[in-house]
N, C-alpha and C positions, 0 to 999 in steps of 0.2 A: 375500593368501594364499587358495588354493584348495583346498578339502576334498571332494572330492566321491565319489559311489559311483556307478559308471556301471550304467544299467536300460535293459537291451534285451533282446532275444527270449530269451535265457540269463542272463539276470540279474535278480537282486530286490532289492526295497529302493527308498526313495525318493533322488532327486538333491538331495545338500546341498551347497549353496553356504554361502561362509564368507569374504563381502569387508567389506575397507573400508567402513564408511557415505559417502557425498557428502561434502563438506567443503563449504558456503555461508559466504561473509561476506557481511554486507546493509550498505549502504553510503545513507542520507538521508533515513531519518526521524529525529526526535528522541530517537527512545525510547519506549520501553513497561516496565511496565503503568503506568496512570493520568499518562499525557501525552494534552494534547484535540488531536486533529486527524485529518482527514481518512485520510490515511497514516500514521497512524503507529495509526488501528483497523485498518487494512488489513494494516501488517504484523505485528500484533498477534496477529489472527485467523488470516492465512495461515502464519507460522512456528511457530507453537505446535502448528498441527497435522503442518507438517514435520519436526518436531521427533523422532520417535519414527523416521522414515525418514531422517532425514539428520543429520551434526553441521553445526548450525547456528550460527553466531556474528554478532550484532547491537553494530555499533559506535553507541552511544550518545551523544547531547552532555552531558556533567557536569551543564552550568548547570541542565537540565530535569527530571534523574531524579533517584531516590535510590539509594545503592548498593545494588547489586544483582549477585550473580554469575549466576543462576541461576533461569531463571522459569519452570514448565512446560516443563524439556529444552532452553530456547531458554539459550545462554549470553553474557555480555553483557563489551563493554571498553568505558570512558564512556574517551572523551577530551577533551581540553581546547575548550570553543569560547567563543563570548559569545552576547549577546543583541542583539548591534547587526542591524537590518534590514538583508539585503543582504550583509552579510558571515560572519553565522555558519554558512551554508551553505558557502559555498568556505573558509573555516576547517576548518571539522570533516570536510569530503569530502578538503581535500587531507590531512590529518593521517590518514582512515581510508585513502587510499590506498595509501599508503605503509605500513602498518602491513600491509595485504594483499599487499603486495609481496614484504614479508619472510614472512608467514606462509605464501604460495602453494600457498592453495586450488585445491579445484574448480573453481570456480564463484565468481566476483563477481556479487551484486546489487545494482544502482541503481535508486533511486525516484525518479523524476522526471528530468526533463533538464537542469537545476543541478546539482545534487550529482555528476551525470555529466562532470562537463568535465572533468577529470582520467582517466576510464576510458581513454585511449589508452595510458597509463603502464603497463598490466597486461596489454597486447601484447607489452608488450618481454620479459615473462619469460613468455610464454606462456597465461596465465590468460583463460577466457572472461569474457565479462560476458553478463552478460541486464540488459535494463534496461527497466523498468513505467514506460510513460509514461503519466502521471496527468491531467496537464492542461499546458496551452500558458501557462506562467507570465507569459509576455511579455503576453500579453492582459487582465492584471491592472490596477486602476487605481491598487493600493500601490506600482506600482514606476515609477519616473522613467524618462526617454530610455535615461542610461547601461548600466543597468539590465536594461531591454529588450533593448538590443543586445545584451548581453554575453549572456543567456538565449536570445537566437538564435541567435549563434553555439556556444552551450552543445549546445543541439538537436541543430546540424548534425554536431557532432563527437560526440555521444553515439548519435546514428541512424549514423555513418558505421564505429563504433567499435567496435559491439551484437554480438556474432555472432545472438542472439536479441533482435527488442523485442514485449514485453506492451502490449497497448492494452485499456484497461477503458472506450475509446469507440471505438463505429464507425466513426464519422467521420473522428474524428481519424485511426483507421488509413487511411484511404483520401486522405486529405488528406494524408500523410506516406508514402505506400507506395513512391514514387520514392526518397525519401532514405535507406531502408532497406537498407543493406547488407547485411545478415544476414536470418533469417527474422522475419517479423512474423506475430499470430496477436491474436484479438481474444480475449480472456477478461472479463466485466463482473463488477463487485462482486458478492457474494452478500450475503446477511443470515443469521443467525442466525435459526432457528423459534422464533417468540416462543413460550413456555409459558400456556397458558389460564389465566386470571385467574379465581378465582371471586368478587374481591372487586372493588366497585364505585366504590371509593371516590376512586381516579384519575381515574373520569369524571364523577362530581359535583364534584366538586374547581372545575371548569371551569364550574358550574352546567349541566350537560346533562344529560339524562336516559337511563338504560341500554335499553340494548331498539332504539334511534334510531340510523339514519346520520346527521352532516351530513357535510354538502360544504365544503371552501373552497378556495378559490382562492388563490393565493400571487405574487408578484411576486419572482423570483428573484434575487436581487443578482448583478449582474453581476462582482463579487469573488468574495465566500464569503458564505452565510448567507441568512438571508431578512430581506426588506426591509420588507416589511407584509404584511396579507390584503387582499385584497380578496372582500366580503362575493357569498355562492353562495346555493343554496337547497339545503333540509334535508329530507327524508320521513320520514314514521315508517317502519319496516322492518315493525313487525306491524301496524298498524291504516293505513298505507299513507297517511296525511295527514300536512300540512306541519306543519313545528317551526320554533321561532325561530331566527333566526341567531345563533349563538354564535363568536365567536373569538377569538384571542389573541395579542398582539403579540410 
């Protein structure tokens, strides 16, 4: 519905609009608040604050959260899945599918390219999807042959499928820009502004001393996570001499 008061050369008053908010279903993270993982801080941070501009609704997997209707304006339906590797993604994607089918929103969201292999199903009733591609899950070393395949062919049908896809790596969008049917547009993580500490007690924690950079170096796991340090060199920041190597597994 449209409310408005029209302003031009004989008219006063400001123009009020008075629509619908968006309608989003988010469709392959686990859940929020207080689930660990990569995407699921991401859609965390990013719907909470969509929240106030759009109605938002986050299909959750049961096993991971607690109930919850309602988190900061984001609103939540946990569905049934499990904990098995491998399969409680297409469990709980094809369950939220269908569940968006019937509700037929705006706008469908998928995170990642797994949980997407079902997004052609919300062509048939018209519904867009956008779909954030995170990472190349195929390229993982937790998942076997079958696994693999099936994640690639997951890709090809969630890039063919997208009207829009999000990349939070450059590369990968340029590595992927051919199999893009719809538009692709590179957007990276942010962070939150960490708030200034005035206590120290974090960084002695680690036996180092306040006031000091050090440096380390890290070995990235080719999964998730880090794998060791490997040891760097340290400077004082005010008195501009070396400190010991400190670091942490």
């Amino acid at each position: 519905m449209v409310d408005s008061e029209k302003q031009g050369p004989h008219c006063e008053g400001p123009i009020r609009m008075l629509v619908a908010p968006l309608s989003v279903c988010v469709i392959g993270t686990r859940g929020f608040p207080g689930v660990e993982g990569g995407v699921e801080r991401h859609c965390e941070c990013l719907y909470t604050r969509m929240a106030g501009r759009a109605d938002v609704l986050v299909y959750r997997r049961r096993p991971y959260v607690e109930p919850c209707e309602n988190y900061e304006g984001v609103r939540f339906v946990d569905l049934p899945s499990t904990r098995v590797k491998g399969f409680e993604a297409v469990l709980h994607s094809f369950l939220a599918t269908c569940a968006a089918l019937i509700r037929k929103p705006d706008v469908v969201c998928y995170h990642n390219i797994g949980p997407a292999l079902f997004s052609p199903l919300l062509g048939l009733r018209g519904i867009p999807v956008v779909l954030t591609y995170h990472s190349p899950n195929y390229e993982h070393d937790k998942w076997g042959g079958v696994a693999k395949a099936v994640l690639r062919f997951s890709e090809r049908v969630a890039l063919g499928s997208s009207a829009l896809t999000i990349f939070v790596n450059r590369f990968q969008m340029e590595r992927c820009a051919d199999a893009c049917k719809g538009g692709a547009v590179y957007i990276p993580n942010g962070v939150d502004a960490p708030a200034p500490q005035a206590s120290t007690e974090a960084v002695e924690h680690f036996g180092l001393e306040p006031g000091r950079l050090y440096c380390v170096r890290w070995e990235n796991h080719s999964g998730k996570g880090l794998r060791r340090p490997y040891p760097s060199f340290s400077r004082g920041c005010a008195k501009g001499r070396e400190a010991r190597h400190r670091w942490r597994g």
